[in-house]
N, C-alpha and C positions, 0 to 999 in steps of 0.2 A: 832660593827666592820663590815666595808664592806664584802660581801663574795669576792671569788677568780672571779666568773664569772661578776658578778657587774665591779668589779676594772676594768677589762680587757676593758668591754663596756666602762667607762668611762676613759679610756684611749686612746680608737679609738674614741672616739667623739670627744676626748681633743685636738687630733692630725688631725683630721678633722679642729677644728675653728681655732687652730695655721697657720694650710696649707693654709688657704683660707686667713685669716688676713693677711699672710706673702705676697701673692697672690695680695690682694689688695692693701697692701702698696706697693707694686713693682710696678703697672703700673701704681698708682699717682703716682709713684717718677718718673718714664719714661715718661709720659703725660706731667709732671710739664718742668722736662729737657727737653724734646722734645722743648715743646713751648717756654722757653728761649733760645733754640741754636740758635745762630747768623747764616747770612748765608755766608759764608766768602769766596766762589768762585762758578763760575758758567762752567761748562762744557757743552756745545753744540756740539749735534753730528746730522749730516745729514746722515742721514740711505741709500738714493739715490744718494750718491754723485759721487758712479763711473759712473753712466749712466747721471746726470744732475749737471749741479752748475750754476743754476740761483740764490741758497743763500749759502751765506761764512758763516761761522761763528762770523767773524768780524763786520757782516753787522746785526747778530741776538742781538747780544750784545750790537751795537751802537743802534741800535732802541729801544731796553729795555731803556737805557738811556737817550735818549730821549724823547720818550713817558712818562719818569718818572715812569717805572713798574719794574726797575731795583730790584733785591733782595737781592745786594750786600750787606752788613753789616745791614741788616732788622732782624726784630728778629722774627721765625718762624711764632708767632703766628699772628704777620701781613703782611703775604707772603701770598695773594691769589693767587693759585695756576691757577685753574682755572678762573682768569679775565689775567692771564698770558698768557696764551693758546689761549683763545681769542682775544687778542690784537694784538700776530702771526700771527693766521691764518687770523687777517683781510687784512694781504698782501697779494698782489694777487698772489705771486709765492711761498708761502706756502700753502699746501693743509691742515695737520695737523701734530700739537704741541702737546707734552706728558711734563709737567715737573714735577718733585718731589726733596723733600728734603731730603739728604742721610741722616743718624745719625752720618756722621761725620761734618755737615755744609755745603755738596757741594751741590750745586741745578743742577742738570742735566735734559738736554731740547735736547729732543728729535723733530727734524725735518723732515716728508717728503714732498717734492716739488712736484708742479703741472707738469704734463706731459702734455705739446702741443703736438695736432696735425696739426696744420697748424701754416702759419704766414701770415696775412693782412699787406702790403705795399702798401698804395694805399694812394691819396692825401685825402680821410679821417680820415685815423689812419695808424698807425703802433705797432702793438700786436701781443698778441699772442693767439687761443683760445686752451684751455686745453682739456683733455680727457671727463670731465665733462660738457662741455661747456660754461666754464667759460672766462673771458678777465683778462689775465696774461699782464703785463707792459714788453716790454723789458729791457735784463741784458745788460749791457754796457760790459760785457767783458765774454761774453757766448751767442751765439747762436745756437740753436737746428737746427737738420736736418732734416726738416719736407717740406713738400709741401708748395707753396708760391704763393699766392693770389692776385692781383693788377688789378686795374679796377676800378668802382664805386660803391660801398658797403656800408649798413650801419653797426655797429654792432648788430641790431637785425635780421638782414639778415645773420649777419656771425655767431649770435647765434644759430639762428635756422636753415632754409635751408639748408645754407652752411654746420652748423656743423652736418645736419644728412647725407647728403652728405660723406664729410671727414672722419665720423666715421665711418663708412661702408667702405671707400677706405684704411682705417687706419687698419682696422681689417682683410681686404683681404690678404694674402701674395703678390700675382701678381703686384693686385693692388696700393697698398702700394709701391712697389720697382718699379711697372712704369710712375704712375704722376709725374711731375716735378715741373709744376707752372698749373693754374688758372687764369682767364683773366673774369672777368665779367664787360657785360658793361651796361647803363642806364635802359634796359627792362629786368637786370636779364637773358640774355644771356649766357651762360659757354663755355668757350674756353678753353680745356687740352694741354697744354704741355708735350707731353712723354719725358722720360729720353732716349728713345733707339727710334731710328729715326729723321727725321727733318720737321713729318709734324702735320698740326691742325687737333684740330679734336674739331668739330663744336656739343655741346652736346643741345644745345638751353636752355629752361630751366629745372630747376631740377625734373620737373615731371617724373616720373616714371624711374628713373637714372639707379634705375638694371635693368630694361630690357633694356634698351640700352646702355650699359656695356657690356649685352650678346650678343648683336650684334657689338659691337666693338671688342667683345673677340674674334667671331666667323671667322670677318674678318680678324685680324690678325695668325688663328691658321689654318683656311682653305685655304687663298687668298695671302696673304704676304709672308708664309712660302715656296711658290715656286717663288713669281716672287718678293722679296726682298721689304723689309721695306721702299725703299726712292724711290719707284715707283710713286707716289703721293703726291701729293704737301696738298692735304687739304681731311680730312672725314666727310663725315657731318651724324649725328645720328636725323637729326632733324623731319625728315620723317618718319611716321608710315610702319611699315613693310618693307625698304630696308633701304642700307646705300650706302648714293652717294660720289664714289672718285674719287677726281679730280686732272687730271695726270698731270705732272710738261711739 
């Protein structure tokens, strides 16, 4: 006959293999369900949408459809999640896609959109380049309010140059709230449009752009500030060591 201590032990072991059995039949039953749940609606939420809506919800749903990656009535376990997310973000005004499948069948798809900082208008394109320096398409029925570009430009000009340019003017405070538009023309010229005043200001090209930013700063903050902003018809930063204005 067992003793009292024996019994005990093989009653905490007994209760050990039952837990773990029970254990493992539980998450094949939930694996198994998982992977049969249908997936019977889709919820898309743009996390950016009070500051941007270059994408609807309507338009992330129609393109799932399209493209044929839709996951509507799909059965889990052929719902890739991630070639989902991919196929988003290869729009150019999505930066990045999150989606997953609830345990009640909802698929929820998480969006956040590219931020521009400028916009090219010019008889070679019309876009948008992003924080990243990417080329965003324009929304037909949303426009950002960013700095505006027109002249002769390619996009690898407005990738690179321009965009190290703009991202520096973009991260300025000042600066940011006083360019208006950009004008470049055939030799890569830069022409600024202020928002406050009514005169040019002649940057030449983007060589060495902060230092002659500090010299435009210097003139508006020593020179302007007594004899008024529309004293001068045009500034020209083109010159090493001065800056020539030319009076109306």
């Amino acid at each position: 006959m067992m003793n009292k201590s024996k019994w005990k032990e093989y009653v905490k072991w007994l209760s050990v293999v039952l837990i773990a059995a029970y254990i493992a039949f539980s998450l094949s039953a939930f694996t198994y369900n998982s992977k049969s749940q249908i997936c019977s609606a889709c919820k898309v939420c743009i996390l950016d949408s009070a500051s941007l809506r270059f994408v609807s919800k309507t338009e992330v749903l129609r393109f799932l459809e399209e493209s044929g990656h839709s996951p509507l009535g799909v059965r889990a376990e052929f719902i890739d999640e991630t070639k989902i997310e991919s196929v988003l973000e290869s729009k150019s005004r999505i930066k990045r896609a999150e989606c997953y499948l609830t345990p009640s069948g909802m698929m929820r798809i998480d969006i956040v959109q590219r931020e521009p900082i400028f916009r090219v208008m010019s008889s070679t394109g019309n876009y948008y380049v992003d924080s990243d320096g990417q080329i965003m398409r324009v929304a037909e029925n949303f426009a950002a309010y960013v700095p505006i570009v027109t002249g002769v430009l390619s996009e690898k000009y407005a990738q690179e140059e321009l965009y190290d340019f703009l991202k520096f003017v973009h991260e300025d405070k000042f600066w940011n709230a006083f360019i208006e538009q950009i004008d470049v023309n055939a030799k890569k010229e830069v022409t600024l449009v202020p928002r406050v005043g009514n005169q040019l200001i002649r940057m030449g090209t983007l060589n060495e752009y902060d230092t002659k930013l500090k010299k435009l700063f210097s003139v508006y903050k020593n020179g302007f500030n007594h004899l008024g902003w529309n004293c001068y018809k045009e500034i020209n930063l083109m010159y090493d060591g001065q800056v020539v204005c030319t009076k109306r």
